[in-house]
Structures are given as structure tokens and as C-alpha cells.
C-alpha positions in Angstrom: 30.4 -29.2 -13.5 30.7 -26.7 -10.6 30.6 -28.7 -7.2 31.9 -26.0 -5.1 29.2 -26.0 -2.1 28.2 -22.1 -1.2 29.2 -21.0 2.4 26.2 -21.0 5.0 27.6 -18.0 6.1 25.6 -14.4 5.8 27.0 -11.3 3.9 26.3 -9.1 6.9 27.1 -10.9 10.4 27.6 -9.3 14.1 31.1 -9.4 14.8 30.8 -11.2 18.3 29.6 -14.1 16.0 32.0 -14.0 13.3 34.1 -16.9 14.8 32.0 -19.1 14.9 32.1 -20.4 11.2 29.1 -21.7 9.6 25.3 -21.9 9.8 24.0 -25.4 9.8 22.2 -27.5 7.0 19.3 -28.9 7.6 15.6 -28.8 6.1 12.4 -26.9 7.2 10.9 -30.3 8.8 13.6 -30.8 10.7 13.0 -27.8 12.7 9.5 -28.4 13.6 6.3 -29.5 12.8 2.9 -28.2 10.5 -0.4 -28.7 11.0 -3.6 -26.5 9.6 -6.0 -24.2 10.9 -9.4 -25.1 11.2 -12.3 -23.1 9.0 -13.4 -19.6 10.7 -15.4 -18.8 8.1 -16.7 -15.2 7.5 -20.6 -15.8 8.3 -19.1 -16.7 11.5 -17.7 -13.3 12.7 -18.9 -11.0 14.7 -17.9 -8.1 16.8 -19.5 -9.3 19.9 -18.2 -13.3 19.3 -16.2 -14.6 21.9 -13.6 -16.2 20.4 -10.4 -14.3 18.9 -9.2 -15.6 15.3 -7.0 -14.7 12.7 -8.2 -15.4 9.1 -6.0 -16.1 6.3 -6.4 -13.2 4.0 -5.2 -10.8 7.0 -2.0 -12.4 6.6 -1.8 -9.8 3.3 -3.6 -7.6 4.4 -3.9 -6.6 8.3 -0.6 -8.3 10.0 3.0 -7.5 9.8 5.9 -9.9 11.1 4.8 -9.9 14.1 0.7 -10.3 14.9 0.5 -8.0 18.3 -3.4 -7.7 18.4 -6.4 -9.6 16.4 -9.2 -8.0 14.2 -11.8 -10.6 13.9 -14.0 -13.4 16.3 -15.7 -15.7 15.4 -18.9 -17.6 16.6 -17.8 -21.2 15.8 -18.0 -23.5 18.8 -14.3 -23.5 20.2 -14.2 -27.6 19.7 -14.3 -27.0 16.0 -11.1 -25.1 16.2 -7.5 -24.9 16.2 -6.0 -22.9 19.1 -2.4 -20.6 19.7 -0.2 -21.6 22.2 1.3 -19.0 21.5 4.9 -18.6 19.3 3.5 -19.8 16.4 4.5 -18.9 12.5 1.8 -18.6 10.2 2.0 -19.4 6.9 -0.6 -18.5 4.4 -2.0 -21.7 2.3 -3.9 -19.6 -0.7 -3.4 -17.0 -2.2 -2.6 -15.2 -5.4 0.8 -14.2 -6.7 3.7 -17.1 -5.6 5.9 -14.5 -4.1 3.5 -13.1 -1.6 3.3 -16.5 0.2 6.5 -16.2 1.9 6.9 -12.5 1.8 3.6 -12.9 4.2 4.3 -15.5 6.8 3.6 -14.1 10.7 4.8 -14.7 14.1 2.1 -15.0 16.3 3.1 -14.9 20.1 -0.6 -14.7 20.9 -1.9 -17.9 23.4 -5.7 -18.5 22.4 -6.1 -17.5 19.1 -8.2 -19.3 16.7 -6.1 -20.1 13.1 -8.6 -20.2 10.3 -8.6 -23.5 8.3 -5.8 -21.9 5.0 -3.1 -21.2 7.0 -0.2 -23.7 7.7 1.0 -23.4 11.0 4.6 -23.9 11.9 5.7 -25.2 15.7 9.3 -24.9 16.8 11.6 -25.6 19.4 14.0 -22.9 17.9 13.6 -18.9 17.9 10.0 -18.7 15.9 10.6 -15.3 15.7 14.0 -15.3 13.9 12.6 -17.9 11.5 9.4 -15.9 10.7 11.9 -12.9 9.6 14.1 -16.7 7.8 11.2 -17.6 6.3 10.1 -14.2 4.4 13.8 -14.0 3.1 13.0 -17.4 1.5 10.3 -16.1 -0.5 11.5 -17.0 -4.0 12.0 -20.9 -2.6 8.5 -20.8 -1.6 7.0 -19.3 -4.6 9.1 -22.2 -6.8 6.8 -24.8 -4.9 3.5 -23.0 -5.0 1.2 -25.3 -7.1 -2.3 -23.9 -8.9 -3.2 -21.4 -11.8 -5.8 -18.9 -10.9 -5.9 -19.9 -7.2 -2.7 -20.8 -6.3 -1.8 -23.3 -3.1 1.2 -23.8 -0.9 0.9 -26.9 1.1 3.2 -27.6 4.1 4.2 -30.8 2.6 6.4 -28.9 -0.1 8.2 -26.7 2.8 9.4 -29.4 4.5 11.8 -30.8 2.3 13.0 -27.3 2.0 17.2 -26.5 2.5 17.8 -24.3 5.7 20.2 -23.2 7.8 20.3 -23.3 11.8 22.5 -21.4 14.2 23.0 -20.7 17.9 20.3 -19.8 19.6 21.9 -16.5 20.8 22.5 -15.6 17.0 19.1 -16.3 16.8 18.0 -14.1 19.1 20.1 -11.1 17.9 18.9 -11.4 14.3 15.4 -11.6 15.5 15.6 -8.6 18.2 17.0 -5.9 15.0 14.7 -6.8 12.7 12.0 -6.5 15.5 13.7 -3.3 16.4 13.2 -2.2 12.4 9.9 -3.4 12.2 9.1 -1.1 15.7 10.2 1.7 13.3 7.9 1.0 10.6 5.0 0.3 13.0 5.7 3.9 14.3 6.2 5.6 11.0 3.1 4.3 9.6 1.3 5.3 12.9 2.6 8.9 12.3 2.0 8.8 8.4 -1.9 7.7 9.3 -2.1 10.6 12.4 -0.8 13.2 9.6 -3.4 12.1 7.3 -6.4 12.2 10.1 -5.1 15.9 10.5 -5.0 16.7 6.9 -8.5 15.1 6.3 -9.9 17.2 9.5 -8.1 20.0 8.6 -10.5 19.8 5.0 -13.0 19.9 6.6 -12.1 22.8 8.6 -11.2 25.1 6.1 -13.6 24.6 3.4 -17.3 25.6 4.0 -19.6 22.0 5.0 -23.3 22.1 6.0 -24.5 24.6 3.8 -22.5 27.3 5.2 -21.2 30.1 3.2 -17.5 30.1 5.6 -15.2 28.1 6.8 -15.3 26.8 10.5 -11.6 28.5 10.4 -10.9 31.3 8.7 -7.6 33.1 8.2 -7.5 36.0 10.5 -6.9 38.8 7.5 -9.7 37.5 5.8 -12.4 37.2 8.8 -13.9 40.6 7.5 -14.5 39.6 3.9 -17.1 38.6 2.7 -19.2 35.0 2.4 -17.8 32.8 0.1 -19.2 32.7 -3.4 -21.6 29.8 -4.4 -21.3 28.3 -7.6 -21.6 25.3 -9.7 -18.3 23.1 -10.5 -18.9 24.0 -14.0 -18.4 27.5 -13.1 -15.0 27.0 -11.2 -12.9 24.7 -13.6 -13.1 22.3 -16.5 -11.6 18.4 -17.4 -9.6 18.7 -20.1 -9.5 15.2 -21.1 -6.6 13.5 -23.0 -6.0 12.1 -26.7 -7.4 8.3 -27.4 -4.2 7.1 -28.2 -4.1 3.9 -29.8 -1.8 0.9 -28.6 -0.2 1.1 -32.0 1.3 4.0 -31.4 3.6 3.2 -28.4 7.3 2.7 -28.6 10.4 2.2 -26.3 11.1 5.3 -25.8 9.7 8.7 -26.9 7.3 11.1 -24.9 5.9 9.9 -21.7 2.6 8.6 -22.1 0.5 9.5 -19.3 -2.1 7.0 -18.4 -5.1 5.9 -15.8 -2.7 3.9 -13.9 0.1 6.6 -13.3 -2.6 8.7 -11.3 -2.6 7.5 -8.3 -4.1 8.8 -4.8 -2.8 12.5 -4.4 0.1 11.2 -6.0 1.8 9.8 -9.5 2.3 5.9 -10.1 4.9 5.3 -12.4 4.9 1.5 -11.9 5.1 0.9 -15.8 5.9 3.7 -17.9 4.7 4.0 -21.6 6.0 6.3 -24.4 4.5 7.7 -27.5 6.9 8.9 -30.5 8.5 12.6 -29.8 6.9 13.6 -33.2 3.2 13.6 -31.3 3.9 16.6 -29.6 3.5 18.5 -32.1 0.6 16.8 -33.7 -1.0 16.7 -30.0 -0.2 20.0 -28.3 -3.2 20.3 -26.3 -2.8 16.9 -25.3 0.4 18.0 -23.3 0.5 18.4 -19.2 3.4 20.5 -17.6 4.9 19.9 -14.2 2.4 21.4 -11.4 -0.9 20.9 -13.6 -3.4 18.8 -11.9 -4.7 15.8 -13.4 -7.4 13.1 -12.6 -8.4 9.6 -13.8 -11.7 9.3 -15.3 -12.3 5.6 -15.4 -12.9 4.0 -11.7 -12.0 7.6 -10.5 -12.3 6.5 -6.6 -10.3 4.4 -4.5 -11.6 3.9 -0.6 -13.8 6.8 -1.0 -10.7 9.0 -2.4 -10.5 10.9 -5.8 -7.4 9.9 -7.6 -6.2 13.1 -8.2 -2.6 14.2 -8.1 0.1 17.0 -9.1 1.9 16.1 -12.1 5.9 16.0 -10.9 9.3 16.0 -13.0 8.7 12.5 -14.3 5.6 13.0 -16.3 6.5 16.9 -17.3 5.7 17.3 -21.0 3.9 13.9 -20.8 0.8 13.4 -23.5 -2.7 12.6 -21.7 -4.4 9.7 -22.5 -8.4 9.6 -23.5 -9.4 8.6 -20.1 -7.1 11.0 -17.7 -8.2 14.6 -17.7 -6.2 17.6 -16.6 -7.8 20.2 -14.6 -8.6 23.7 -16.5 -9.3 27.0 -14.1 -8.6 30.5 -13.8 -8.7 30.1 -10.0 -5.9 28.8 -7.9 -5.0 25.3 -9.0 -3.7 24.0 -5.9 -7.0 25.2 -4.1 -9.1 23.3 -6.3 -6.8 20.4 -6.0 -7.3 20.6 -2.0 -11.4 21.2 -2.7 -11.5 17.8 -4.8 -10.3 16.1 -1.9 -13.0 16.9 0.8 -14.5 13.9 1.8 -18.7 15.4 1.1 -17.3 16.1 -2.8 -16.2 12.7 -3.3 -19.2 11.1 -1.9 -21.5 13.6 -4.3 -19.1 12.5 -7.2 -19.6 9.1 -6.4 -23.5 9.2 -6.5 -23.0 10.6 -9.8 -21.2 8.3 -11.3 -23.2 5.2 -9.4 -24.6 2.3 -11.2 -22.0 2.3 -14.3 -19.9 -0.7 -14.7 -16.7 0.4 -14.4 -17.6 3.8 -13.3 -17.0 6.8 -15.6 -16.7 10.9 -14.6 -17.1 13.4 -17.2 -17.8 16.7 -17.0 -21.7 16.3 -16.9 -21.2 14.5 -13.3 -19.7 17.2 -11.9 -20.8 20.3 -13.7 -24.3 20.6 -11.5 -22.5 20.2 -8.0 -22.4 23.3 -6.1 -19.4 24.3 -4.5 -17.9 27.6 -2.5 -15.3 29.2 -3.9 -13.3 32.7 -1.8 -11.6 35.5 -3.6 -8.3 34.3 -5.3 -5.6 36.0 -2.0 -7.8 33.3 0.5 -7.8 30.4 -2.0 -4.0 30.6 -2.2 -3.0 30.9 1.6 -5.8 27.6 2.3 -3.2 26.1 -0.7 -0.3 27.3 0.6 -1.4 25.4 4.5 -2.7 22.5 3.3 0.8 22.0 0.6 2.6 22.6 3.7 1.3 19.5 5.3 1.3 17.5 2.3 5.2 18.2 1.9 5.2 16.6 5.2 3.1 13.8 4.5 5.3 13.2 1.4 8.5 13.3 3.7 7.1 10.9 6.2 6.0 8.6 3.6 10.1 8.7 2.2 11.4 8.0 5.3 9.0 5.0 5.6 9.6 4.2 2.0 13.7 3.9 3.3 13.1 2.2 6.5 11.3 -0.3 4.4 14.0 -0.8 1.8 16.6 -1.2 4.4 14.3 -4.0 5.9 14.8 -5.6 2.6 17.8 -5.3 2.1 18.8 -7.4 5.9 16.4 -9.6 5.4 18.6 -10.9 2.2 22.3 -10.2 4.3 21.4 -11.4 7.5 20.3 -14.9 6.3 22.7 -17.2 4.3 21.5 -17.4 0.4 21.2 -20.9 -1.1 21.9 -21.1 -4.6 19.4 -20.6 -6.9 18.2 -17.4 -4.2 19.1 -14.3 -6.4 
């Protein structure tokens, strides 16, 4: 038996700290108190109520570390609530996948804010901001006391017991002001991802025709003396090629990629969790086969927040086979136009009447083949591409860089705190 105690010391420390030895030991309680939120229910909110409150579920969804403004108010009378003081950490009580819960917890320096009734909330005399960023580096020991199946529960009682480390307060406050410092990047290179889009989706709308007009609201300057655009029907323009009904049988370890619903993603490929089919169907299924820079679309719950899951099919899926329920996009007009065309914001919505009332929703061809669209001579169609790829190059560079900044977050989070056995 192994009795050797592991250091409380981080991997990464600032060196005007190094000399000061270890973190230490002590338990979650120890460091301050819990109490609950009281219920802020959704009838209750209102744009116009006076009180400000943060609900639960924006804990996953709306709030990062740190909560600098609030989204809801509710109309509950303020004696049936729980207030901020302000330097709070919230802790979410339900939710649905163990690791989230701790991966999720919020500093709230907020004074007056109602807590709704599933959140714990943690009071401390220490830096609540450094042990917010301590507490979402522990998110593996929370998730090992998370008790419930399909809804699962963390109550505060199981935290308190739980092993963790204290140091100065001036450690403290370093830790806490570069991961705040990180987490001002993020904020700001989400901000910029979300402007870029805005201009993108505005752009769309610039230079495609909209309101029943035959030309653009911008047009290229060498092509102002052309003529209208041509009207035609989708059917007209391209085709869906759809893919092969594969069966599950046929999947093996590794083989041919297996392109499916879920690796087409919002102007982008997924490849969460790849699939492969043995190397032998390409031959059998040669029309079943998509090349890097086709187009291809899901066909089964095609639209996500009112956008078409389209993308561009990149190294990772080149020579892939198309499952039954993915289509790739067939057209003797510029691909990438039609590609940009599938994204205005009037063709989703007339794609999503179409395909209205199905449970899940289905396209096909005959939902799309009716819908009228404008289409330019082939030179025009490939400088709006060339444009609009452009700023999608520079969308998919800002969405890197955030993808990195994040990463690195990560990665401090798990050197800047001691690890506990039983952590990795």
C-alpha cells in the first residue's frame, strides 16, 4: 500500500510564490457556507419586471465565470426571494450530464440579484473569484457526487466534505486576476466572432436579390450593366444527391469514412464520432462518394436556430461515402454560390415552411424544387463566392484563435490548482 501523500503544490506556479511551500488542506465547508436560491419561476418573468434574477439553466447556457450583466426579471414579490450581496459563487443544483455541474459554477459580483430556487450558493470570506475558477477545475470531484438518473442532482451537502486546498490571499488574487485576464480574451473573441457573423449575414442579404427584385442591393461594379438576374425554380439550379442507406452492419473500425447526419454541422463538418464502412464499398458505391470541396447537407432535422446545416466537405471526410439521410449538392453553376444562396436567411425560412408539421422534419427534393430563386451569369456568381469565402476564411480563423484561447484556459485551469489524487 502506497501512503505517499501528493504535494498541494501546482504544476505551474508564479515564481514570487514558489517559496512559499505548500497549499493548505482543508474541505469545501470549511471555507464558507451554502444556502439555496429561492424559485423564480419562468411564468414569472418578464421584460418590464422589476426585479433582476438569474435562473439556473443560464448557468449552461448564458453566463461564463464571471456573471457581468443579467438576462431575466422576475415578478415574484421580492420577500419570496433570495438576494446577492454581491461575491457570490453559484453552483448549479440540476442538471444533466455530471461533469457540466462544476464545469458551470459562476461568480457573481452582482449586489441585488435574485438566485432562482436550483442553484447552491456558496459565501466566502476567501477570494470567490479564485475559487469559482478552483471550483470548475474540480469538476470530475463534483460529478463523482452527483446523485440521480435522468435528472441528475448536486446538493451542497455532498460539496462540503469535499478536499481542498487554501493559499495566501495574494496567490489568490493573482490566480484569479489571469484567468480573468483569459476569460477578457474570450469574451472579446466571441464578441468579434458574433460581429463577423452579423456582417456576413447582412452582407447575404446584400448581395443576393430580396423583395422580389431581380438585382442585388450591391452589385459588383463590372457587372452593373448586365442584365437582371434570371428567375428560376430550385429544381432548375441544382439537385440533392442523397447518400446510400447503409446498414449498421456494415460498419467496422476502420475503412472508408462514413459520412453521416451528425458530421454536417452549421457551415461546417462535425467529426465528433467518426464511423467507417469497409474500403471494398467504394467500389460497389461509387456514386455514393463525396470529394473535398463538394457541398453537402443533412436531410433529417435540416435546421438548427433558423440555419441550414450545410457545409463544405474538408480533408477529413475526402472520399467519404454518404449516408441515406445526407445529400450532396449537384449543379452546373458555381458550387460555392449556391452554398452562399442556401444560407440567406428568406430561403431557410421558405424551407422551413416546407418541411413544417413532420415529426422529425424531413427535406427532399420535392420541398425545395418549387422555390423560386435568382440566379446571375456564372463570371458574377463566382466573384459574390469568391467575397463571401473570403469572410468565411476569416470567420474560420477567428473561431481557431478562440478555439486556442479556450484550450489554454483548460489547460491552467488543471496547472494552476493542486490535483488531488483520483483528479486525472
Amino acid at each position: 500500500m502506497n501512503n505517499r501523500r501528493k504535494k498541494m503544490i501546482p504544476a505551474l506556479r508564479f515564481s514570487e510564490f514558489e517559496s512559499n511551500g505548500e497549499w493548505g488542506n482543508t474541505i469545501i465547508g470549511s471555507l464558507g457556507s451554502f444556502y439555496y436560491g429561492k424559485s423564480a419561476p419562468k411564468w414569472s418573468l418578464s421584460e418590464d419586471a422589476k426585479t433582476p434574477c438569474v435562473r439556473y439553466g443560464e448557468l449552461y447556457t448564458k453566463f461564463g465565470p464571471v456573471i457581468r450583466e443579467v438576462y431575466s426579471r422576475t415578478n415574484i414579490e421580492p420577500e419570496k426571494l433570495r438576494f446577492s450581496k454581491g461575491g457570490e459563487i453559484l453552483v448549479p443544483r440540476v442538471g444533466e450530464k455530471p461533469e457540466d455541474f462544476g464545469k458551470c459554477c459562476c461568480y457573481l459580483p452582482l449586489e441585488g440579484v435574485a438566485i432562482g430556487e436550483m442553484i447552491s450558493v456558496f459565501e466566502t470570506k476567501e477570494n470567490p473569484l479564485f475559487y469559482t475558477y478552483y471550483f470548475k477545475s474540480m469538476y470530475r470531484q463534483f460529478a463523482k457526487v452527483v446523485e440521480g438518473q435522468n435528472v441528475k442532482n448536486l446538493y451542497y451537502k455532498e460539496l462540503e466534505p469535499l478536499p481542498i486546498g487554501i493559499t495566501s490571499p495574494k496567490e489568490q488574487k493573482k490566480i484569479a486576476d489571469c484567468l480573468l485576464s483569459l476569460d477578457d480574451l474570450i469574451l472579446t473573441q466571441n464578441e468579434k466572432i458574433k460581429s463577423l457573423k452579423r456582417y456576413k449575414n447582412a452582407l447575404l442579404q446584400q448581395l443576393f436579390p430580396h423583395n422580389g427584385k431581380a438585382v442585388p442591393s450591391i452589385r459588383f461594379s463590372e457587372f452593373a450593366n448586365r442584365k437582371k438576374w434570371d428567375e428560376k425554380p430550385m429544381k432548375d439550379v441544382f439537385s440533392l444527391e442523397q447518400g446510400y442507406a447503409f446498414s449498421s452492419k456494415d460498419s467496422v473500425s476502420n475503412g472508408v469514412r462514413w459520412l453521416k447526419i451528425a458530421d454536417v454541422g452549421l457551415q461546417k463538418m462535425t467529426p465528433k464520432s467518426p464511423s467507417f464502412l469497409p474500403e471494398e464499398h467504394k467500389n460497389k458505391f461509387e456514386k455514393s462518394i463525396v470529394n473535398k470541396g463538394d457541398y453537402v447537407m443533412a436531410l433529417t432535422r435540416p435546421i438548427l436556430s433558423g440555419e441550414l446545416k450545410i457545409a463544405q466537405v474538408d480533408d477529413e471526410y475526402d472520399g467519404a461515402l454518404l449516408n441515406q439521410r445526407v445529400a450532396k449538392i449537384v449543379t452546373s453553376n458555381d458550387q460555392s454560390f449556391i452554398y452562399f444562396l442556401l444560407q440567406k436567411s428568406n430561403i431557410v425560412e421558405k424551407i422551413e415552411k416546407n418541411i413544417a408539421g413532420a415529426e422529425p422534419p424531413n427535406l427532399s427534393s420535392k420541398h425545395i424544387e418549387k422555390i423560386n430563386i435568382y440566379i446571375p451569369e456564372r463570371d458574377e456568381q463566382e466573384k459574390i463566392a469568391k467575397v463571401l469565402s473570403s469572410l468565411d476564411l476569416i470567420i474560420t480563423n477567428a473561431c481557431s484563435w478562440l478555439e486556442n484561447l479556450t484550450q489554454h484556459q483548460t489547460g491552467l485551469l488543471q496547472q494552476l490548482f493542486p490535483q488531488l489524487e483520483g483528479d486525472h
